[in-house]
C-alpha angles and dihedrals in degrees: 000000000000088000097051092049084051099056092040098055092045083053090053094047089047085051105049080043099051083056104039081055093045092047087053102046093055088041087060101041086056089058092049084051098256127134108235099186133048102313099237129249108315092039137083127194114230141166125248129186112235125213097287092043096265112154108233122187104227128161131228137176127283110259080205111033101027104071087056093051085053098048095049097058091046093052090041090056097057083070091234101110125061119213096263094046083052089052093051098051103046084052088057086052103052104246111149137138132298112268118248131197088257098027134055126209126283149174116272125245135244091246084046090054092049090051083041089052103044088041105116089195077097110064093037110282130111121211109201128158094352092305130097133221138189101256125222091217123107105264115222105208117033110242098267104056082051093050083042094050088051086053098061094041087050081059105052088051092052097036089042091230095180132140112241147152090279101035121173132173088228092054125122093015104074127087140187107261091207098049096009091230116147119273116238141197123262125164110209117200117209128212093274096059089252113140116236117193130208160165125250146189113238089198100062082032093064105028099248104127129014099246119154100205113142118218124269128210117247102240086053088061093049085044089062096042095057097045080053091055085068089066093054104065108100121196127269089237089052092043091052091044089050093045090056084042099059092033083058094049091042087056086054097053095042081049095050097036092074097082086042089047086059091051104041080049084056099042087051093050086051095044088048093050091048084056093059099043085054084053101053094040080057099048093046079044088241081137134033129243105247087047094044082056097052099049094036086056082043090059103035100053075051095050091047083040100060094027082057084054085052094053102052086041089044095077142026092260097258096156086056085045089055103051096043090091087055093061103046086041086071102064091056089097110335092158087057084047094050090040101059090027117103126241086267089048090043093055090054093038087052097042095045086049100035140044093178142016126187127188105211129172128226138195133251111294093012126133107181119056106263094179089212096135091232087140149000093262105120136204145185128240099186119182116214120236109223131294095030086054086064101042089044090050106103097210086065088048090057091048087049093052086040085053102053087037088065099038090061084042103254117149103245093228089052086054093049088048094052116014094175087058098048080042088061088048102052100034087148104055109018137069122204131294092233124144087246089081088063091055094046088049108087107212096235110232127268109288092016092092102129137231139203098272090029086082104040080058084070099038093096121113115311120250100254085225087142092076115057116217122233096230120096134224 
């Protein structure tokens, strides 16, 4: 019996060492940027002979199933695609799994899109134990189509964007302007057998609040939208006036980025070098591995935070320069766009425009929404996703009109007292000074005012939401 103990405490040691080894061993060839499990789909793990004839286990991207991992994250960038439509198309296109001894390839499926589609490995980092590397493998995608590509995702899941029994192109995006709960589908059938449908407050629904807000038909809702879509369109002298404007305050921040931009460089030297010390007090088991995780996830949302800060201060934004034009492009006519655009276009168009709409009622006379619930007239309280917050603020609009005074060389308090007069002496680059311009202008809601770095937020590329694709839902 002594000898068995013996023997099977010298096994047990043999075996926590073996893992603790082995553990070790992968740790540190993550940190090296290897990958030190399966590459995922698009990849393939191979040997390759070094120099001096080693074999060394590498990995490199798939000739056959690569370019269509990388197309899919570039197409599903341009927000255009939902995650079924995605999954339909890459199983047109033949993408499936790699074939194993025991199992043959497949498509893959929507939950196997989504997890495609949220994996960094492609775009260079490797995610092992909790903690994330920079990878030596050959990323697919660069950074930003993959951060894009989270972002849209992160907008069907809080626009709902979902198809469902009782899709609509307004869902997810309207609101109760009493409780402020969603507004869902219902399709009500008279006695006639006729559908009805409308629009519903899941608050008063539920139970969950004590609204009072009575249910709207649908068409009455798009009705609204599209009237609102009037109010959106912003003159081509404005437009112009708020183009020269933003090109100016982009030139100052590319001017005073320079001394952040030192400092962000130092910060990341100093948060790269803590990540080494935590992996040498983990490997000498100074520290232990759920710790090691912690602190290594600590340091590494830090390090992407400040390399993203890097990468907006690197250059003289001249992607946000660029689509810029796009933007403003957009409130030429956006009523004429959203008239002729089908439901698919008119979901993109709404949730590039707007982050929130309420539908809210008024009474008799009035001409702000009270949400009082006097009447069935209904209104709408839209709040502006960025940039078009900031172009529709009329106090940027001012500026705008204040920037091109003094660039023809108009004193700014001379163009406030006479407007017609500053309008003759800057035909090429001003509009009129008519009330009309108040009305055009859309108040932002309470909290929305922007700031200087609210609108660069929106200046990323454009929904193209102007060309209608020829797939279904």
């Amino acid at each position: 019996m002594l000898l068995h103990g013996i023997m099977a405490s010298i096994s047990e040691f043999y075996s926590r060492n073996l893992a603790t080894e082995s553990n070790k061993g992968m740790t540190q060839k993550a940190k090296s940027g290897g990958t030190p499990t399966k590459a995922p789909l698009g990849y393939v793990n191979v040997g390759v002979r070094d120099d001096v004839g080693r074999e060394v286990r590498t990995v490199q991207a798939d000739p056959a199933r690569g370019p269509l991992v990388a197309w899919a994250f570039k197409a599903f960038a341009s927000g255009n695609w939902t995650v079924a439509q995605m999954h339909r198309e890459l199983d047109k296109r033949g993408l499936t799994t790699r074939p194993t001894p025991k199992r043959p390839a497949k498509p893959l499926s929507k939950s196997g899109i989504h997890r495609l589609l949220t994996n960094p490995y492609y775009k260079g980092t490797i995610v092992f134990r909790g903690a994330t590397y920079k990878g030596c493998h050959e990323p697919l995608i660069p950074p930003e189509v993959f951060y894009r590509v989270q972002k849209v995702l992160e907008g069907h899941k809080s626009s709902t964007d979902r198809t469902q029994i009782h899709d609509h192109y307004l869902k997810g995006l309207v609101y109760c302007g009493q409780c402020h709960s969603r507004l869902f589908i219902v399709h009500a059938r008279s006695h006639t057998g006729s559908i009805y449908p409308y629009f519903v407050c899941s608050g008063r629904q539920q139970r969950k609040t004590e609204c009072l807000f009575q249910a709207i038909q649908i068409e009455d809702v798009e009705d609204l939208v599209a009237a609102y879509y009037e109010r959106l369109a912003i003159p081509a002298g404005v437009r112009e006036q708020l183009r020269n404007l933003v090109h100016v305050r982009f030139d100052q921040m590319t001017a005073e980025a320079k001394p952040e931009l030192a400092a962000l460089t130092i910060q990341r030297k100093a948060i790269e070098e803590e990540q080494d010390r935590l992996l040498d007090a983990y490997l000498k088991k100074t520290l232990d591995e759920d710790a090691h995780a912690r602190k290594q996830r600590e340091q590494s949302e830090q390090l992407e935070q400040v390399k993203a800060d890097i990468a907006i201060l690197s250059h003289d934004y001249a992607e946000a320069r660029r689509h810029l034009e796009d933007a403003l492009s957009l409130l030429s006519d956006p009523a004429k766009l959203y008239t002729v655009a089908n439901a698919d276009t008119r979901r993109l168009a709404n949730q590039t425009f707007f982050k929130r709409i309420e539908v809210c009622e008024r009474g008799d006379g009035d001409n702000e929404p009270s949400c009082d619930g006097l009447n069935h007239a209904r209104t709408l309280q839209i709040q502006l996703e960025p940039p078009y917050t900031y172009f529709h603020d009329p106090e940027t609009q001012e500026e705008a009109r204040d920037f091109a005074a003094a660039s023809c060389g108009i004193d700014t308090a001379k163009r406030r007292r006479s407007p017609a007069d500053m309008n003759v002496a800057t035909t090429r680059s001003m509009t009129d000074g008519s009330p009309g311009m108040t009305k055009t202008a859309v108040q932002p809601t309470a909290g929305s005012t922007p700031n200087t770095q609210g609108w660069l937020t929106g200046l990323e590329p454009a929904a193209a939401w102007t060309t209608t694709r020829s797939s279904t839902n």
